[in-house]
N, C-alpha and C positions, 0 to 999 in steps of 0.2 A: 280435366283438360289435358290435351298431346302435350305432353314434353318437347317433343320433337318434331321439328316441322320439315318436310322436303322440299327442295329450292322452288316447285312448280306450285307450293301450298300458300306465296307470300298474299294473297287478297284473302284467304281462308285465318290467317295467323294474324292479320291488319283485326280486322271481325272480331275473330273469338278476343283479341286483345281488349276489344272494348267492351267487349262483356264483360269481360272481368273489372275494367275499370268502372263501369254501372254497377256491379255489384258491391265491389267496396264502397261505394258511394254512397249506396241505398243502406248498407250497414251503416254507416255513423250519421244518415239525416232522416229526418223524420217527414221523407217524400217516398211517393209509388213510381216508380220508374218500370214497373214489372213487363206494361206494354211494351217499350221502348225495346227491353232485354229480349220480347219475343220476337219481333219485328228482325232483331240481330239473327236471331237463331236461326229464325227461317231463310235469313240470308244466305247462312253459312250451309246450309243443309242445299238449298239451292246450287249455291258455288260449289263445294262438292260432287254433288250430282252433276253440274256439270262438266263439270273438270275432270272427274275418275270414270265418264262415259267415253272420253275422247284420247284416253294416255295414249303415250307413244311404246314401243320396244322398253324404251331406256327409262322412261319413266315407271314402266312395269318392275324392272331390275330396284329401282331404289325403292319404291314398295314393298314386294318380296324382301329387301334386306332392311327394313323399319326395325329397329329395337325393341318397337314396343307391342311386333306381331305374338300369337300365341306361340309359347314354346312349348315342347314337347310334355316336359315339368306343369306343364298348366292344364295339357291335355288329360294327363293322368291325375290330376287332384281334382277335375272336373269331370272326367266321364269314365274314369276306372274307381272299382272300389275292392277294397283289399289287396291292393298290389304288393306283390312281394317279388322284390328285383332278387336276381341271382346275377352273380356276378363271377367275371375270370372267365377265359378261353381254356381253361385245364393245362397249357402251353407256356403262357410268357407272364401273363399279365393282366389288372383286369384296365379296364378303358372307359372313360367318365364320358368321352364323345358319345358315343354308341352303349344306351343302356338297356335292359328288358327283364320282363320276369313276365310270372302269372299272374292275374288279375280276373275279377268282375266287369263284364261290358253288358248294360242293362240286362242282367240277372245269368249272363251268358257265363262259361268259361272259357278265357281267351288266354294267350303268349302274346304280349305285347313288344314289343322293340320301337325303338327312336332316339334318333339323333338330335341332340341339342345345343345350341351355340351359346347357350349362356345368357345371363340377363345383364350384370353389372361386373366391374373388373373383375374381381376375384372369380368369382363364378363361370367368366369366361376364358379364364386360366386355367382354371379348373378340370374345364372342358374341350378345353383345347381347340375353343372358337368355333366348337362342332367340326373338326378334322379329325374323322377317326382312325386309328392305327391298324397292321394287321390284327392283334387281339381283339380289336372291336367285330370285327368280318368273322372273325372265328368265334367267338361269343355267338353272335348271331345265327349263326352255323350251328352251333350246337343247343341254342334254343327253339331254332326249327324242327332240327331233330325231334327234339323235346316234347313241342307238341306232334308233329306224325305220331308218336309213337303213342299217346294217349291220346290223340282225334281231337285237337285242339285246334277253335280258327287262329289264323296268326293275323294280327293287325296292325301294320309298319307305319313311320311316321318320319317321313324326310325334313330335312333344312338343314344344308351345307353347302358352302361354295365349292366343298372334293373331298376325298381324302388328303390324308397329312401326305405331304411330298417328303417330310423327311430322312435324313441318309438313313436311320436306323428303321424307317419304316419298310425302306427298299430293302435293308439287307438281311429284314423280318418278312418279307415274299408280300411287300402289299400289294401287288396286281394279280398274285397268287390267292390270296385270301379274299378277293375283292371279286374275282373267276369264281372259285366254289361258290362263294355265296349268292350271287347268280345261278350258278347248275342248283345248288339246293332248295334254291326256289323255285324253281321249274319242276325239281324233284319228288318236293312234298304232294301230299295226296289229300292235304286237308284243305278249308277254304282259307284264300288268302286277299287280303285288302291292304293297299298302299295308300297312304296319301300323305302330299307334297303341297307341306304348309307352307314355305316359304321359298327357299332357293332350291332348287335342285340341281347341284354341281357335278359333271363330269361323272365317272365310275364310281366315283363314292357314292352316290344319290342312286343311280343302279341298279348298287348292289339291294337297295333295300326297297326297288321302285316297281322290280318285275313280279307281279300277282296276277291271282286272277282277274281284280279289277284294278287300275291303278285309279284314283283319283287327284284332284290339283284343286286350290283352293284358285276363285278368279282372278287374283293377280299375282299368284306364284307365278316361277318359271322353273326351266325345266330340259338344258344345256348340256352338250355334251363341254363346253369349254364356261368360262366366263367369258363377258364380253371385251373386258378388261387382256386379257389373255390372249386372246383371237386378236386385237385389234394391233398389239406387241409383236405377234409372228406378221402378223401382214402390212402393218405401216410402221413397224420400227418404234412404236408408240402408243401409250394408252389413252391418247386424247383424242383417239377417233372410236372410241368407246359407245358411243351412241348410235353411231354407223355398224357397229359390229352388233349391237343386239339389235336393230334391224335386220339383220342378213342371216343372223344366227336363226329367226323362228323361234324362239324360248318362249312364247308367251302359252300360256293355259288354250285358248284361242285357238293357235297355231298348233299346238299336240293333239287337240282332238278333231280337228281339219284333216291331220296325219292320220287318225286311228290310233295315236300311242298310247292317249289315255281313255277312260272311258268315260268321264265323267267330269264337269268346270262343278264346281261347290260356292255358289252365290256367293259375296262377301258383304258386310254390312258397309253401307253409303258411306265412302271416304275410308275405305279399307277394314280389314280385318282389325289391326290397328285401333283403330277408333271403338271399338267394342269388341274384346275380344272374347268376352262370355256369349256369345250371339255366336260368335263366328267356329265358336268350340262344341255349340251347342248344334247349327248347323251342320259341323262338320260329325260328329252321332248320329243326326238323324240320317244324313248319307250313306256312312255306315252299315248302321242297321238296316237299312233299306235293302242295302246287294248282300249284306249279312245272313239275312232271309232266304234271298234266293239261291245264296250258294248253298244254303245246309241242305237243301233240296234236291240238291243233285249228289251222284252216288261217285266214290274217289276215280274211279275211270270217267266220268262226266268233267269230273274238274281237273282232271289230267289234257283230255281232249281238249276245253276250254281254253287253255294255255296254250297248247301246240298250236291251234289253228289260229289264238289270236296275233301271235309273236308269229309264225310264218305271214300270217296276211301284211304284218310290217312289214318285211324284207322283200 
């Protein structure tokens, strides 16, 4: 059962409630109540359906930022095998936000990277709420290298509301490291796939969004601000927040209307969230699918690939 319910889930959280109280029920009497519990479920699965066909902007933003979406940490214990993280930008530092190494991707050899915001306190301490530092950008940087240089696909994995604004991040060159690894992703020659499981914030999100295919799961987003941010510079205040991710266009929707991304990645009914092995599992077989057809084409193919799809944006 959701831990966590979002304020537009209360007739969805009313339901699963009583399921739960049917079930303790059925534990300590010696009655069938099992119809009753279906009748519940198919409720909920209904209300769902239709409640997550009709979101709004803003309702999309507190989806994307649910606790209990897949993290990155989940992606890799589920669809990598033998990862081995390398760590440190060779420069400052290494960076918990921003991690990757080499790995297994269905029998494949791949460089992985992804950003991860953490699961429970400590962890997102840890990780520093997924805000990664210059050293994370330059880690990243030099694990692309890493694969160019041995013809490795690279397989990126977003969720962050930015990078770290902080003063030592600035006077560590973070719009500088956040620049290169942009150009180094346009620069490699091998095949490249992003996808943007949850939030996709500002230049930090970016830096790790520009491949040859970018993907977004169905109710990521995928901003150059937060809504929250945007609505502070233009009303003096962040309670017109709901107004600004309507005007912002962050939804999955709305980037492939654009051409920004190339691909929405179906989510399971009532979000990723709600099954997050489905939604992990989905998100591989996505994967693999442009996986294929990028190994097919020759490193000036996938060179060209990027230049004309990034000009046909601007």
């Amino acid at each position: 059962m959701i831990k966590h319910f979002l304020s537009f889930e209360k007739q969805v959280s009313d339901l699963e409630g009583k399921i739960e109280e049917l079930r303790h029920l059925s534990s300590g009497a010696d009655i069938n109540i099992a119809e009753e519990i279906g009748k519940l479920q198919g409720a909920v699965s209904e209300e769902l359906r239709s409640t997550y066909s009709k979101l709004t902007a803003w309702q999309k933003v507190q989806v994307a930022r649910h606790p209990e979406r897949p993290h990155f940490e989940d992606i890799l214990n589920h669809l990598m095998e033998d990862y081995t993280p390398l760590s440190g930008d060779r420069n400052f530092a290494d960076d918990n936000a921003l991690t990757g190494g080499t790995a297994f991707f269905r029998g494949r050899s791949v460089v992985v990277i992804g950003i991860d915001k953490g699961k429970d306190t400590n962890d997102r301490i840890l990780k520093n709420f997924g805000m990664a530092r210059p050293e994370g950008y330059r880690k990243a940087i030099r694990l692309m290298q890493l694969a160019d240089q041995f013809s490795l696909p690279i397989l990126m994995f977003v969720d962050t509301a930015g990078a770290y604004p902080g003063k030592g991040a600035e006077e560590r060159g973070q719009a500088e490291a956040i620049a290169r690894c942009i150009q180094k992703s346009l620069q490699v020659s091998v095949p490249t796939i992003s996808v943007i499981t949850g939030e996709g914030g500002s230049g930090g999100a970016v830096a790790l969004a520009v491949a040859n295919n970018t993907l977004m799961l169905e109710h990521a987003i995928y901003s150059v601000i937060s809504p929250e941010g945007c609505s502070s510079i233009l009303w003096r205040s962040s309670e017109n927040a709901n107004h600004a991710a309507e005007a912002l266009k962050l939804t999955a929707q709305d980037m492939q209307k654009f051409n920004i991304i190339d691909e929405i990645i179906p989510e399971p009914t009532g979000g990723a969230h709600r099954d997050p092995h489905l939604a992990i599992k989905k998100i591989g077989d996505a994967i693999e699918n442009r996986l294929i057809n990028l190994l097919s084409l020759q490193k000036d193919e996938l060179l060209k690939l990027k230049e004309e799809k990034y000009l046909k944006i601007s």
